[in-house]
C-alpha positions in Angstrom: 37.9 -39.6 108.7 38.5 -35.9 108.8 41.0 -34.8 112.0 37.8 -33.2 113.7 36.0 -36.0 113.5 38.4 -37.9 115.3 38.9 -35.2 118.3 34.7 -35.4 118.5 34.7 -39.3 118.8 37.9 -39.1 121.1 36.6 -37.2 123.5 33.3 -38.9 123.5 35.3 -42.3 123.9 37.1 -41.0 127.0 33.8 -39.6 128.6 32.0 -42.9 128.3 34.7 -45.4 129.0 35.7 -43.4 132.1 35.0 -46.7 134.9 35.2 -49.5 132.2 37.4 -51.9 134.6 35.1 -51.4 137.2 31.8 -52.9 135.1 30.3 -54.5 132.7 32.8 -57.0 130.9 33.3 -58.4 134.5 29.6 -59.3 135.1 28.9 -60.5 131.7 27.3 -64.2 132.5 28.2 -67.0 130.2 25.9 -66.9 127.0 23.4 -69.7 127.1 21.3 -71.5 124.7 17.8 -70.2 124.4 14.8 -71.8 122.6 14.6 -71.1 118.6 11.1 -69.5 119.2 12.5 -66.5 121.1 14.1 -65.2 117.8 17.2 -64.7 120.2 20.6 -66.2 119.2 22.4 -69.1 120.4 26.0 -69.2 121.4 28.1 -72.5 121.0 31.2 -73.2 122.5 34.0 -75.1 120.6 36.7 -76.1 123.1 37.5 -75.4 126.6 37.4 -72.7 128.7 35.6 -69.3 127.8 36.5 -65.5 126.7 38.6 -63.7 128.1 38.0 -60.7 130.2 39.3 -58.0 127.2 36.8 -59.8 124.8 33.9 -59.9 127.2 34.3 -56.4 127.2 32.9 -56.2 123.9 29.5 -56.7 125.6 29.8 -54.3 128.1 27.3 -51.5 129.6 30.3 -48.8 128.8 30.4 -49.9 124.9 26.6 -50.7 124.6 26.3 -46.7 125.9 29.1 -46.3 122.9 26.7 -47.8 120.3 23.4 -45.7 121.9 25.1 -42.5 122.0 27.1 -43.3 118.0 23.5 -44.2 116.8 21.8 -41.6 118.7 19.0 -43.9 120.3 16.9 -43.2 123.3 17.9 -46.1 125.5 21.2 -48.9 125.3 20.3 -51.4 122.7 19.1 -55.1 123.2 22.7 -57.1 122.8 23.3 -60.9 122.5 26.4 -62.5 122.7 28.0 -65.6 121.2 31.3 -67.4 121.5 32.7 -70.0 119.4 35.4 -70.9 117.4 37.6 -68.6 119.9 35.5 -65.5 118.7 33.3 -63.7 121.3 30.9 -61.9 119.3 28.3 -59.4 120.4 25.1 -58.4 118.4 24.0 -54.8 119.0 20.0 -54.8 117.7 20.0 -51.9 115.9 16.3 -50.3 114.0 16.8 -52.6 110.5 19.8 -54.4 111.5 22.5 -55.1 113.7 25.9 -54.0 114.4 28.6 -56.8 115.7 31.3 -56.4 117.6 33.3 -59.1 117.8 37.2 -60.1 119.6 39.4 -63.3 118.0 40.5 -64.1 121.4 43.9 -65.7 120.1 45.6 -67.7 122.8 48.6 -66.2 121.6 50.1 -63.4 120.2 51.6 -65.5 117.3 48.3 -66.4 116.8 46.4 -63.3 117.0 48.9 -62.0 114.6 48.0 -64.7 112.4 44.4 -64.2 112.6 44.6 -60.3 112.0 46.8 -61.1 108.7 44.5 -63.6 107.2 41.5 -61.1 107.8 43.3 -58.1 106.0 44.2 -60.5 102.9 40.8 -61.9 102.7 38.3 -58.9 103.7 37.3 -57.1 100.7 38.6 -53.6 100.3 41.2 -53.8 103.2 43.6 -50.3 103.5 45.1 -49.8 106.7 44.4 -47.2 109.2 47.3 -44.7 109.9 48.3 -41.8 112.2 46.3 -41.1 115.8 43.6 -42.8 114.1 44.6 -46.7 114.3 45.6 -46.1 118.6 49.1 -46.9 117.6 47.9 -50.8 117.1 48.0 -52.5 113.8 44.4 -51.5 112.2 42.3 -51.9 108.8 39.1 -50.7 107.8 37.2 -52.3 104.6 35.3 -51.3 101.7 31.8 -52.5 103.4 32.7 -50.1 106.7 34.2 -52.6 108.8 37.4 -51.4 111.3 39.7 -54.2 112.7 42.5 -53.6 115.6 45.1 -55.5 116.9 46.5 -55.4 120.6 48.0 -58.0 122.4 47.2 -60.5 120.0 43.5 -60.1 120.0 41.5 -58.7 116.7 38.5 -56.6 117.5 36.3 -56.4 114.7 33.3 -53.6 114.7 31.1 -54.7 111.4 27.9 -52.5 110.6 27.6 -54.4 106.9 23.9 -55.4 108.3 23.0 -52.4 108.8 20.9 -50.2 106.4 22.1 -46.5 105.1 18.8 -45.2 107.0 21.0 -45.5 110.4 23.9 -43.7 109.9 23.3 -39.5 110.1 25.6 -37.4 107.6 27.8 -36.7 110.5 28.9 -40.2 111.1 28.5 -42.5 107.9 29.4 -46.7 108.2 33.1 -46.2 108.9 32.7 -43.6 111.2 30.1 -45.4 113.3 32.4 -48.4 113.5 35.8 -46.6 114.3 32.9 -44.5 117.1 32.5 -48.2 118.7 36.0 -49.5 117.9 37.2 -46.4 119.9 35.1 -47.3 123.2 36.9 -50.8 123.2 39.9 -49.5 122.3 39.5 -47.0 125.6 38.9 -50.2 127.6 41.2 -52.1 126.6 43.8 -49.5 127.5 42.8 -49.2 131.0 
């Protein structure tokens, strides 16, 4: 990503994460199973407890207004979210596709370090991201556009593989869109 780029989406980031504690991630409910005829996705939970606030946040109003203003759509997207397996996932319904966003909420940093290692070794394509760019965290992107961070032992993964070449514009191509999401998070996450 070009250095202009990155001042673009930065400021963008700061402007739309601006009262992130305040919203969202703390008023997500608990996904719930819904009926297979709604076409809506169903979220299973493998052990105890649930996600943690910083993956919640994945879901929230301030990075659902991320994705609307990256993709340039009229309104905030529809957005389902799953958790299982300690991953919190959240499906952004894009027009042909969808964009996920998910956190490996690692119940450790040990862990989380673990995870974030495996994913880089197995992911297809993996160079790390470098400079201002990776927010001073361990970060990767891949070869089919997808940007993973690590902080506090937590991966966030932004993925826009299901999601056809017609959505991204020539200013912000698969990566870009991603690292655009990644960054709201990231902005959250900080706060």
């Amino acid at each position: 990503m070009r250095a202009g780029k990155l001042v673009v989406l930065l400021a963008a980031t700061a402007m739309l994460t601006a009262g992130c504690a305040s919203s969202g991630a703390s008023q997500l409910a608990p996904a719930t199973p819904r009926s297979k005829d709604t076409g809506v996705a169903v979220a299973h939970t493998s052990g105890s407890g649930g996600p943690s606030a910083k993956a919640r946040m994945v879901c929230s109003d301030e990075v659902a207004d991320a994705v609307r203003l990256t993709f340039s759509l009229p309104q905030r997207p529809a957005r389902t979210h799953a958790w299982s397996d300690q991953v919190f996932s959240c499906s952004y319904q894009l027009p042909g596709g969808s964009l996920t966003v998910s956190v490996k909420d690692a119940t450790n940093t040990k862990a989380g370090n673990a995870y974030f290692a495996a994913q880089y070794s197995t992911m297809a394509g993996a160079t790390p991201i470098r400079g201002a760019q990776n927010f001073g965290f361990p970060a990767f992107e891949t070869s089919t556009g997808n940007v993973l961070f690590l902080k506090d032992g937590k991966t966030l993964q932004v993925d826009p593989s299901a999601l056809p070449d017609s959505v991204f514009s020539a200013r912000l191509g698969r990566r870009d869109a991603a690292y655009s999401v990644a960054s709201a998070v990231i902005a959250c996450w900080k706060e």
